[in-house]
C-alpha positions as CSV (number, residue, x, y, z in Angstrom):
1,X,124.9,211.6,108.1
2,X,123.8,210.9,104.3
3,X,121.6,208.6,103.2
4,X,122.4,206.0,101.0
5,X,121.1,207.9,97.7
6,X,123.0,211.0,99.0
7,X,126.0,208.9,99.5
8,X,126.1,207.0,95.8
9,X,125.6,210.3,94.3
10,X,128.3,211.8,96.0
11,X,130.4,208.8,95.0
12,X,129.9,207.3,92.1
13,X,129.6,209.6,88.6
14,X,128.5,208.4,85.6
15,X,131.0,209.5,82.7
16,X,129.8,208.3,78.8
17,X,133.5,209.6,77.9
18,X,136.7,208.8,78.9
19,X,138.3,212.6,79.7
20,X,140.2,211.4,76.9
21,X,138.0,212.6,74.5
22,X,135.5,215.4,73.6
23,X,132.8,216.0,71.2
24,X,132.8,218.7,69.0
25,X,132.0,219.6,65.2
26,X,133.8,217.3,62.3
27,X,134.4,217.9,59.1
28,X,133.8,214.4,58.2
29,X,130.1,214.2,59.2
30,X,128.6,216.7,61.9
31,X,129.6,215.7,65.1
32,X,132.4,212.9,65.9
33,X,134.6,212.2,69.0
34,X,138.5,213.8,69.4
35,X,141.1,213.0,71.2
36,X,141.3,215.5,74.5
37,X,145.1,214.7,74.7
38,X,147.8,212.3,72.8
39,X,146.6,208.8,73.5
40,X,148.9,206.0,73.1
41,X,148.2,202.7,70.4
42,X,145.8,200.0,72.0
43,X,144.2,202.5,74.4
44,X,140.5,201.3,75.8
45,X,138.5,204.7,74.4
46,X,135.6,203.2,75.9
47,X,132.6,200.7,75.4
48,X,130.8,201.7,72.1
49,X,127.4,199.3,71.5
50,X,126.1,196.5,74.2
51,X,124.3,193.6,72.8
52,X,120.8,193.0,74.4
53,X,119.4,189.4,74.7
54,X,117.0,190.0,72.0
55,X,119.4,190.3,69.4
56,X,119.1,194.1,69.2
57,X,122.2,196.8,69.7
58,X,122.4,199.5,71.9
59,X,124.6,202.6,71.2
60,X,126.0,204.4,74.0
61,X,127.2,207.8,73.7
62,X,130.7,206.9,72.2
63,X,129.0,204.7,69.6
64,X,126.8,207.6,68.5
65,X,130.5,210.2,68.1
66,X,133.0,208.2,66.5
67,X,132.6,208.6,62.7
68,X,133.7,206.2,60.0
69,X,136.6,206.0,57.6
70,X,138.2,204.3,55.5
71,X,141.9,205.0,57.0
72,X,140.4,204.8,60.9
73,X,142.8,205.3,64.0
74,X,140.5,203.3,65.9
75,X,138.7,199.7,66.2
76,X,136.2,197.9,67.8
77,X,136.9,194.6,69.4
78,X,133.8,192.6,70.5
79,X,133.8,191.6,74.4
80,X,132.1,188.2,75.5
81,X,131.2,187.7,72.0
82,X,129.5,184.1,73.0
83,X,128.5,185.2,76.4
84,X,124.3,184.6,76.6
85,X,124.3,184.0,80.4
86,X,125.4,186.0,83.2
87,X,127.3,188.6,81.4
88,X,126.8,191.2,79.1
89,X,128.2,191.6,75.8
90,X,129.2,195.1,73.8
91,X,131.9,196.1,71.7
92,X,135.7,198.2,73.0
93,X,136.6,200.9,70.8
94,X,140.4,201.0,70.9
95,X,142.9,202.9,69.6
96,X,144.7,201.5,66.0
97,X,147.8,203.4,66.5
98,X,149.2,206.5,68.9
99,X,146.3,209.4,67.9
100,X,147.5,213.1,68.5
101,X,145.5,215.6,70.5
102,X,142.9,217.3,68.3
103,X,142.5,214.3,66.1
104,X,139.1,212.8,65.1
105,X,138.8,209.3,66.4
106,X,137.8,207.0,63.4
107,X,136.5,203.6,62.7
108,X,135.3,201.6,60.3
109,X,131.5,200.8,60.8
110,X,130.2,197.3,60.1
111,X,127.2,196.7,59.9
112,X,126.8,194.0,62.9
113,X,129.6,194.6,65.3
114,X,128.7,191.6,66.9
């Protein structure tokens, strides 16, 4: 019988990218995020910056990848954007438009997502 740490670990995996994507050298700015396989227009790519109670951003691993341009394939769409209580909020990056396997995944940084 496992023990309940044994048990979590064996269930539950922590994954800071969809198998979507992979991270690998860009020519745009060392490394950025690309798509693993073709990925359809709206697509959740994943969760790329939470907002923290005291105003301050936190960057997960996606938000750290995904370079920025000026014609991006991708966008981030605030979640809970008013939420202070019982909920967190962070920012979706989502696909613009269908993006083809091997393709940098792009966005256009702002400077406050949220």
């Amino acid at each position: 019988q496992l023990n309940p740490r044994e048990r979590i670990s064996r269930t539950m995996t922590y994954n800071p990218l969809s198998p979507k994507l992979t991270i690998k050298d860009s020519s745009i700015h060392g490394l950025g995020v690309f798509a693993a396989e073709d990925i359809e227009e709206n697509t959740l790519l994943g969760t790329s910056h939470y907002l923290l109670d005291n105003g301050r951003l936190l960057r997960t691993p996606l938000g750290g990848y995904y370079n920025h341009s000026d014609d991006p394939n991708a966008y981030t769409h605030k979640v809970n954007p008013g939420l202070r209580e019982n909920g967190m909020r962070y920012v979706e990056l989502r696909a613009l438009r269908k993006i083809d396997k091997g393709e940098e995944i792009t966005a256009i940084y702002r400077l406050n997502p949220l």
